[in-house]
C-alpha positions in Angstrom: 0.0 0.0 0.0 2.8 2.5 0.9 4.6 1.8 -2.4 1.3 2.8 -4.1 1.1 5.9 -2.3 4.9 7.0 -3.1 4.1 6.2 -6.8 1.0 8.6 -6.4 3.0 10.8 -4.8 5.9 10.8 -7.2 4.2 10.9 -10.4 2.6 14.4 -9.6 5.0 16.1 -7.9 6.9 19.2 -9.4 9.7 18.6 -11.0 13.4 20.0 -10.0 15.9 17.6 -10.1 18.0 18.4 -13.2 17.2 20.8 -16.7 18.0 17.8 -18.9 15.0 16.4 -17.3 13.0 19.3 -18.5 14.1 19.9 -21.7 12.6 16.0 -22.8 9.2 17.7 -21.3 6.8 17.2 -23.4 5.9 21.2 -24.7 9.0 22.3 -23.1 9.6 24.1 -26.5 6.5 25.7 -26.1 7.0 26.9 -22.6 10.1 28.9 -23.9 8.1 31.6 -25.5 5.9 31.9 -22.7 6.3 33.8 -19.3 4.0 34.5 -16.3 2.1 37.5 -16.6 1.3 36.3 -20.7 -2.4 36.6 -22.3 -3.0 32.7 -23.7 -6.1 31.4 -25.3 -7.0 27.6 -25.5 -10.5 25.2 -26.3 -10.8 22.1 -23.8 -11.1 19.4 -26.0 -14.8 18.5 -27.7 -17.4 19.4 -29.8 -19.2 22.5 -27.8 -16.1 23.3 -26.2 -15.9 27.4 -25.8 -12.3 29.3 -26.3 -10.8 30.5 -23.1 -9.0 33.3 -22.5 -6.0 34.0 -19.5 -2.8 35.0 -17.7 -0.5 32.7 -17.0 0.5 32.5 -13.0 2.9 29.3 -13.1 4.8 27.1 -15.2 5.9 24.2 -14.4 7.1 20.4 -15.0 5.2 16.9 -13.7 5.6 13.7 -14.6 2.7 11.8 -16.3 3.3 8.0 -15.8 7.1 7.9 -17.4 7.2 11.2 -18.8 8.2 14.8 -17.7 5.4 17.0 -19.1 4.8 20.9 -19.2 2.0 22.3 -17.7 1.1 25.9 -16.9 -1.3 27.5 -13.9 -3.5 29.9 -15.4 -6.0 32.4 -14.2 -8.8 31.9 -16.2 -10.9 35.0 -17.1 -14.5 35.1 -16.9 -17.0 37.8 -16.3 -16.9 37.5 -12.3 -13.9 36.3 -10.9 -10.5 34.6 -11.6 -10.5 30.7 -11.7 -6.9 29.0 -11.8 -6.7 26.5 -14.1 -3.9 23.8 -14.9 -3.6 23.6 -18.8 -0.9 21.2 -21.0 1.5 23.8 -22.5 0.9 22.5 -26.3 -2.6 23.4 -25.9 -1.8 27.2 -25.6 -1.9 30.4 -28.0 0.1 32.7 -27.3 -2.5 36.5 -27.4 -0.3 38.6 -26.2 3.8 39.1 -23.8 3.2 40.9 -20.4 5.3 44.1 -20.6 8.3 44.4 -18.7 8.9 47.2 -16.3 12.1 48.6 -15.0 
């Protein structure tokens, strides 16, 4: 049961141990163009699906089963509040780069 629990554990957990690591990531090419603080747009997969619009807060690395994959944490904007969402990297569009302040 406890090996279960480390395999949970470990297969969701940020990644930080080395860059080699994170340049195999799946979208990691992706995630070079983007920064926090950038405008994305993305569709959830399906028919009916609606485009999204946000700013990214986090990116990040995690390992799905074997594989290091890039993910980012993004405040999703709709007409009331901010929702943070997790999105795959590859799914994202690029709208717009934050501006960068002295």
């Amino acid at each position: 049961m406890l090996f279960l629990a480390l395999a949970y554990i470990s297969m969701y957990s940020t990644m930080s141990d080395t860059e080699e690591k994170k340049e195999n990531a799946l979208g990691f090419k992706f995630a070079e163009q983007l920064n926090v603080g950038d405008l994305v747009t993305w569709k959830d997969l399906g028919k009916h699906s609606k485009k999204k619009f946000g700013i990214i807060k986090d990116l990040y690395t995690t390992i799905k089963g074997t594989r290091p994959v890039a993910y980012a944490r993004v405040f999703l904007l709709n007409n009331e509040t901010f929702v943070e969402e997790e999105v795959l990297i590859i799914r994202l569009k690029l709208l717009s780069k934050r501006e960068k302040r002295n």
